[in-house]
C-alpha positions in Angstrom: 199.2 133.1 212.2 201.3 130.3 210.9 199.8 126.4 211.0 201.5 125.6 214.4 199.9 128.7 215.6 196.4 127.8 214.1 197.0 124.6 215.9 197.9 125.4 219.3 194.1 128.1 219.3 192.3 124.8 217.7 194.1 123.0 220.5 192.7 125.7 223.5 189.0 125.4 222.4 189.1 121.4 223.1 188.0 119.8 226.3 190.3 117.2 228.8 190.7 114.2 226.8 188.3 111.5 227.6 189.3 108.1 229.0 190.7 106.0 225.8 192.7 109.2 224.4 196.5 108.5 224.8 197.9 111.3 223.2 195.6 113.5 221.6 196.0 116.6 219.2 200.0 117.8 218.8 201.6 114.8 217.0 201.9 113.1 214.0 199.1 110.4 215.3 196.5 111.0 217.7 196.9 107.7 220.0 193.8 105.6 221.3 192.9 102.7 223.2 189.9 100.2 221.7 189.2 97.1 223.2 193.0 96.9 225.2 194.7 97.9 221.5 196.7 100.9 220.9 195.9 102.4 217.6 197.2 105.6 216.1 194.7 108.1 213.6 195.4 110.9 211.5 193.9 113.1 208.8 195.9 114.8 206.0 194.4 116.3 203.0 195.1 117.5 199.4 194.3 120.6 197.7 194.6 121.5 193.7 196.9 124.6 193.8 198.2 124.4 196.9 199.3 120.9 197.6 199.8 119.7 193.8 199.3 121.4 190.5 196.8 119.5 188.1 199.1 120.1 185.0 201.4 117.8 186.4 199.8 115.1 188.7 197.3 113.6 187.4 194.2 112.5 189.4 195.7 109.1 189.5 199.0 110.4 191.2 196.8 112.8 193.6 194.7 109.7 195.2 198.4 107.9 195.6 200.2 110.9 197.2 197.3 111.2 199.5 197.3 107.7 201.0 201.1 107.8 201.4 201.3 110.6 203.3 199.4 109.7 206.2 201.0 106.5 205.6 204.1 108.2 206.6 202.2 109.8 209.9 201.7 106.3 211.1 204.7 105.4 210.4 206.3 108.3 211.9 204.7 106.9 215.7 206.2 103.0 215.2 202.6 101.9 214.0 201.5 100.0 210.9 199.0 101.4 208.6 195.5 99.5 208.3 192.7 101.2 207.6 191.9 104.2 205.4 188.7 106.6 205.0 188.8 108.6 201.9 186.6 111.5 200.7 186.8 114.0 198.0 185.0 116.6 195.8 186.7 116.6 191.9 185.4 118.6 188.7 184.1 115.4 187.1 182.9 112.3 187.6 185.7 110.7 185.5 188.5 112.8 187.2 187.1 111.4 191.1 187.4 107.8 189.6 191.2 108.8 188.4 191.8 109.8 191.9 190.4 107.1 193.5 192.2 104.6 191.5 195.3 106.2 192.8 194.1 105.7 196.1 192.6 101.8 195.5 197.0 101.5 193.8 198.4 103.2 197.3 196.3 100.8 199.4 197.7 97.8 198.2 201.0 99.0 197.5 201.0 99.6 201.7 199.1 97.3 202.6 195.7 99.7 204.0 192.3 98.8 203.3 190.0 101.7 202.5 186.7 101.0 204.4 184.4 104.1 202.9 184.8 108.2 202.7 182.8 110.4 200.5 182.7 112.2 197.2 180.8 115.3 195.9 181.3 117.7 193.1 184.1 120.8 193.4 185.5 123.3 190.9 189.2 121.6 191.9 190.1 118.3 193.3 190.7 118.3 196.7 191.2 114.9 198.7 190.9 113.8 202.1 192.4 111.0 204.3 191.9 109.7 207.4 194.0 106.8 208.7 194.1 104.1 211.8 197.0 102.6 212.4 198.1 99.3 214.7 200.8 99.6 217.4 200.6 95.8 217.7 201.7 96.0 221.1 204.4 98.2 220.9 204.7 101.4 222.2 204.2 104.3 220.2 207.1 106.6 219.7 206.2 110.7 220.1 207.6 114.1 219.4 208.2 114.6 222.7 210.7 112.0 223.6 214.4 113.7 222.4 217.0 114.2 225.1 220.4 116.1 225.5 223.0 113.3 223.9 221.2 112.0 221.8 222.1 111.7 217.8 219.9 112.7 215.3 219.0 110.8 212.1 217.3 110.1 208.7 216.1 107.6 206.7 216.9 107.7 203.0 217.8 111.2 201.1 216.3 114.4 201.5 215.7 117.0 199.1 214.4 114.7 195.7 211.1 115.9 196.1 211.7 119.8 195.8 214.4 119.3 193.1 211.4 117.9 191.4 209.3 120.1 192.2 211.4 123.0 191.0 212.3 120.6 187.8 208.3 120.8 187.6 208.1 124.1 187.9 210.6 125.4 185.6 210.5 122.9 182.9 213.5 121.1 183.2 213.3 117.9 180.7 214.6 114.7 182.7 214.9 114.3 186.1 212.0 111.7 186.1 213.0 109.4 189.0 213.2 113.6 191.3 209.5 114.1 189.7 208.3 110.8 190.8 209.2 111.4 194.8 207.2 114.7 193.9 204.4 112.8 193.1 203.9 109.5 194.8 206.7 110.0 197.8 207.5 106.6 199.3 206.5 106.4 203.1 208.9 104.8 205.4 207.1 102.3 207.1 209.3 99.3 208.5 211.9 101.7 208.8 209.3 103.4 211.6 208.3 100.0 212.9 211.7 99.2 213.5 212.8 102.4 215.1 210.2 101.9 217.5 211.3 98.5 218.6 215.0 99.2 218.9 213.4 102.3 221.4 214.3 105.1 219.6 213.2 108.6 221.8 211.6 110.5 219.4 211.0 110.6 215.8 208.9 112.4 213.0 208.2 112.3 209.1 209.8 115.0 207.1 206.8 116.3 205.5 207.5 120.3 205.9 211.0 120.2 205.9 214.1 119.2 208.0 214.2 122.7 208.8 210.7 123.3 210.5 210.1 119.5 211.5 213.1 119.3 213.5 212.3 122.4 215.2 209.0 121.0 216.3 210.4 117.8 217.9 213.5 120.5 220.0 209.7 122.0 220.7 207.8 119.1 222.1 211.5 117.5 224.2 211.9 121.2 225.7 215.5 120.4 223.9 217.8 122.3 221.4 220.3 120.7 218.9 222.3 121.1 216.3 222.4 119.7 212.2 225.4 119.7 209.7 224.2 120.4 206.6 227.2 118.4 205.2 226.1 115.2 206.5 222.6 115.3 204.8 222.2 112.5 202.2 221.6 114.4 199.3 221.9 112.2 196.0 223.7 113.4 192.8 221.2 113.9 190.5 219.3 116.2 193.3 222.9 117.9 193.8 223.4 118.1 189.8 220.1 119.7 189.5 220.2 122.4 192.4 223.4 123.2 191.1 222.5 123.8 187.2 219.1 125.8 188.5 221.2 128.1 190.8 220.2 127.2 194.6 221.9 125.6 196.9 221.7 121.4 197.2 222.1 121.5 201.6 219.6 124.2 201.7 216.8 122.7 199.4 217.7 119.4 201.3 216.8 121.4 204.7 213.5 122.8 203.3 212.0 121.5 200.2 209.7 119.7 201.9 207.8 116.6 200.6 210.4 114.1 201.5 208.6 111.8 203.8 211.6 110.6 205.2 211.8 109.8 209.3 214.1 111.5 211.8 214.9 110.1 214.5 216.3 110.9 217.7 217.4 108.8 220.4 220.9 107.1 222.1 223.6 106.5 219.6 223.4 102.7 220.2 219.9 102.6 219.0 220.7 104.5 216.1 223.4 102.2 214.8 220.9 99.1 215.5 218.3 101.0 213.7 220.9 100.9 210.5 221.4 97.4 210.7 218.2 96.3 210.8 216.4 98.3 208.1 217.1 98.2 204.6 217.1 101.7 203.9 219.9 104.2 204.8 220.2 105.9 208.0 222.6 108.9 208.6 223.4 111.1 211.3 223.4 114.4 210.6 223.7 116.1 214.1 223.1 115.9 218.0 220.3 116.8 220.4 221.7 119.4 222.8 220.2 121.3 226.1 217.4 123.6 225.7 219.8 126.8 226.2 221.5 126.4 223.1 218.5 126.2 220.5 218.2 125.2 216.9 221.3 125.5 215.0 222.2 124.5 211.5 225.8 124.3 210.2 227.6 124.0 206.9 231.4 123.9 207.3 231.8 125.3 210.7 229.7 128.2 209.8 225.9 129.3 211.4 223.4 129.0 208.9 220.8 131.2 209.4 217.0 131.7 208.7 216.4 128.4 207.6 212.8 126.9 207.8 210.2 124.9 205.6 206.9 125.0 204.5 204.0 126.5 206.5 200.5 125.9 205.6 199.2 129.2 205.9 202.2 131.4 205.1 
């Protein structure tokens, strides 16, 4: 079975959703009610050699990664990050304190506060995150929320973190600023905020890939669409690199993975606010189209086929 597969049995064997459950399991954030407040959770977690490889993060760069990327899940529902739970088994005493000074840097680089979590002895590192995030008031922005005419959108550049990855794992002296998004991506956070206030429909962090991610919001909307490769913000030294190591810049853009970039969907009025109001980039790179027509990805008039991203189980 692939993840999404996994997911939908772990989904079957829950019951209804008690009172105070917004939106539970399916998402980027589960979304609850406390006390009249709308907060958002989520979980991510970190494996040694599967998720990173320990010759080239260190256990500094591990705690890091894994506070940014559910970071980037809060951000991906229009929430602010707060709160953090962190646990972990590591080979070493001195390797779990690495790690959890990565995660003590990531906190106050975003702004979380880690409130407790656990540690135990492993053969590998493995670290795990659990995050709560604040709405303050505004509402929270699903998977589900994409309709036909809408543009589609991302912040930043896609594709750094696999050309770093691939500079990682083939040796490839230089390309320090592609291994850094590798290892301690850079979550999107007022960018989500403010795509939730300018009432964007839909939106996601790019965490598997464009490829697969995009497919799952078409999934949640009961919408198709439609991406041009050529639009993708891919930066030159990600293009320079694909190029000299043989694959193709557009396609590692649309599956590498890792970015932690947003997409967004919504009217093309909110879109262009969206650009104005956020410091980083924001391109359109296609359209949200009826059901009937699917998922479709285009490079220069042309169908470009089997595309998809990273699955954790595959």
């Amino acid at each position: 079975m692939r993840e999404f597969e996994v997911i939908d049995r772990i989904r079957a064997l829950l019951p209804s959703a008690p009172e105070g459950v917004i939106l539970p399991i399916g998402d980027d954030c589960a979304v609850i009610e406390v006390g009249g407040e709308r907060w958002v959770a989520a979980a991510d977690m970190l494996v040694a050699g599967r998720h990173f490889r320990e010759e080239w993060s260190s256990p500094g760069d591990v705690g890091f990664k894994a506070v940014a990327v559910n970071v980037s899940d809060v951000a991906a529902m229009g929430a602010r990050p707060r709160f953090v739970l962190t646990s972990g088994g590591a080979p070493g005493s001195e390797v779990a304190l690495g790690c959890f000074a990565g995660v003590a840097e990531a906190c106050r680089e975003f702004g979380v506060y880690p409130i407790g979590g656990d540690t135990t002895g492993s053969e590998r590192l493995v670290v795990d995150v659990a995050i709560l995030g604040s709405l303050e008031g505004r509402d929270f922005v699903a998977r589900s929320g994409a309709g036909a005419g809408d543009v589609i959108a991302v912040s930043g550049e896609l594709g750094a973190a696999a050309a770093g990855l691939l500079a990682l794992e083939r040796g490839v002296e230089g390309y320090e600023r592609l291994k850094a998004r590798h290892r301690r991506p850079e979550p999107r956070v007022e960018a989500g905020v403010a795509a939730a206030e300018v009432g964007m429909g839909a939106m996601i962090d790019l965490s598997d890939g464009l490829a697969s991610d995009v497919r799952h919001v078409c999934e949640r909307s009961g919408v198709g669409c439609r991406i041009d490769l050529g639009l993708l913000p891919v930066s030159p030294d990600v293009r320079e690199l694909a190029l000299k190591l043989g694959e193709d810049p557009e396609r590692l853009a649309a599956t590498g993975g890792e970015d932690f970039e947003l997409l967004f969907c919504g009217p093309e009025a909110a879109v262009e606010k969206l650009g104005r109001v956020v410091g980083t980039p924001v391109t359109v790179i296609g359209e949200v189209l009826s059901e009937a027509k699917g998922v479709g990805f285009l490079k220069e008039g042309r169908a470009v086929p089997d595309l998809s991203g990273w699955d954790h189980f595959s």
